[in-house]
N, C-alpha and C positions, 0 to 999 in steps of 0.2 A: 494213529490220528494225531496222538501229542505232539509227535516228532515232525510232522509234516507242517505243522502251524510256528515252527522255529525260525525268524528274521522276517516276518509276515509284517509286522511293526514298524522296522525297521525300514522296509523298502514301501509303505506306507507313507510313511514320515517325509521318506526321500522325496514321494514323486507329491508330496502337499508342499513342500518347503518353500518352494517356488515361489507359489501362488501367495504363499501368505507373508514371504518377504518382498513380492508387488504390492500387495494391500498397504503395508508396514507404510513401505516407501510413500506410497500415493496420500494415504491420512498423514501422514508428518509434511509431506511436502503441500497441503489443500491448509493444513494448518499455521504452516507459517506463512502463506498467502495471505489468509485471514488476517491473521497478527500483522504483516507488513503493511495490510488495508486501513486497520484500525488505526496503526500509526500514523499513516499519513490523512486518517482523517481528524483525529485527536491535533494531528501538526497545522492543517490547516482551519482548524478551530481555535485555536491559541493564535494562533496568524490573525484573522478576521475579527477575534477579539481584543486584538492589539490596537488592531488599526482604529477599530469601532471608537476609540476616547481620544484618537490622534486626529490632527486636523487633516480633512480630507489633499492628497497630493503627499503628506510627507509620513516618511517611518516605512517606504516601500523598503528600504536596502533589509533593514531589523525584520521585516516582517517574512520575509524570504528565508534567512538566517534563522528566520521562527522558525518556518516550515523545514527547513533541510536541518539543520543543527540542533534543534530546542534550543536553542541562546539566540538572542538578541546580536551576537558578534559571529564571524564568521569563524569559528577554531570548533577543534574538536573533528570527530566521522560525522555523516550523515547515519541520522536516523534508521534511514532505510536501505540495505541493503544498494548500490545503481542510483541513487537519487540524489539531484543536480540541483542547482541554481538555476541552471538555465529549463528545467523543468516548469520551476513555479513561474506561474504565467502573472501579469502588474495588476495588481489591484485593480477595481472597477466599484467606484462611489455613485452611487445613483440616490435622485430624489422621489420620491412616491407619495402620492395620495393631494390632496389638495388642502381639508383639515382635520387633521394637523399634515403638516409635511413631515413624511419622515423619512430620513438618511439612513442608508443602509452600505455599508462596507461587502465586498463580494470575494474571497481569494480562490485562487484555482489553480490545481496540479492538474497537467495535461497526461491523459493518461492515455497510453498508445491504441484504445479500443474505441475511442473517438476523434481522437488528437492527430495530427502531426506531428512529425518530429522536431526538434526534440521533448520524446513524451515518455512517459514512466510507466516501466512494465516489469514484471515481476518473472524476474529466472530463477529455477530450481537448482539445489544445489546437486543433487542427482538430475543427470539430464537424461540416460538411460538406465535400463536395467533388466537384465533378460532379454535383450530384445526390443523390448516395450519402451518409446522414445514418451520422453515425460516432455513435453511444450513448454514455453513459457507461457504466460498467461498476461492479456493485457488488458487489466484496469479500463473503463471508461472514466472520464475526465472525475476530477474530487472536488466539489465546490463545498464552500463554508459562506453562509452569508449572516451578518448580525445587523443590526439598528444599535445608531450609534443614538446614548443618552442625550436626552434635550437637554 
């Protein structure tokens, strides 16, 4: 009976390896999803809190530059993995309420799950594996809105 339970383990292992280097793949790729979402929501929150102390109409070129680069200038990668200038969609300043008026600044990454192209959607860096095709996944649009100080 000892001798019959020899490589039982082994071919055990083999036929689970699969499966849990699917998992493996799908949490790391679900996770830098996540992470690339944060970013560009952190991006367009620095964006909208730029513009929120600048006069309404100017500081769009910087604020873009926010969202795609972290700098104010155009140099450097993008942030995100595929993401463009022509992504980040032009500021939108609106007035609300009656008293007090308050100004509020709007930025928006268009994101392919709502948007039009050109819109920003998230590709794995594994696209299959096993068989098993991993998708990209598309974002619904990223808005940041602030109230600019009286």
């Amino acid at each position: 009976m000892k001798n019959a339970q020899k490589g039982v383990a082994l071919i055990e292992f083999a036929l689970v390896l699969p499966l849990l280097l699917i998992l493996t793949f799908i949490v790391t790729e679900f996770g830098r999803a996540l992470y690339q979402y944060n970013t560009l929501v952190k991006g367009a929150r620095d964006a909208a809190r730029y513009l929120s102390v600048q006069n309404p109409g100017s500081g769009i070129a910087q604020s873009k530059n926010l969202v795609v680069y972290g700098s104010l200038t155009n140099t450097g990668s993008p942030l995100a993995f595929g993401l463009a200038l022509n992504q980040v969609k032009d500021p939108v300043w609106q007035l609300a309420g009656a008293s007090p008026v308050i100004n509020t600044v709007t930025v928006r990454i268009a994101g392919c799950g709502t948007s039009a192209p050109p819109c920003y959607k998230f590709v794995p860096l594994v696209v299959s594996a096993f068989g098993l095709t991993i998708g990209e996944i598309n974002f619904a649009d990223i808005t940041a809105t602030m109230r600019a100080p009286l």
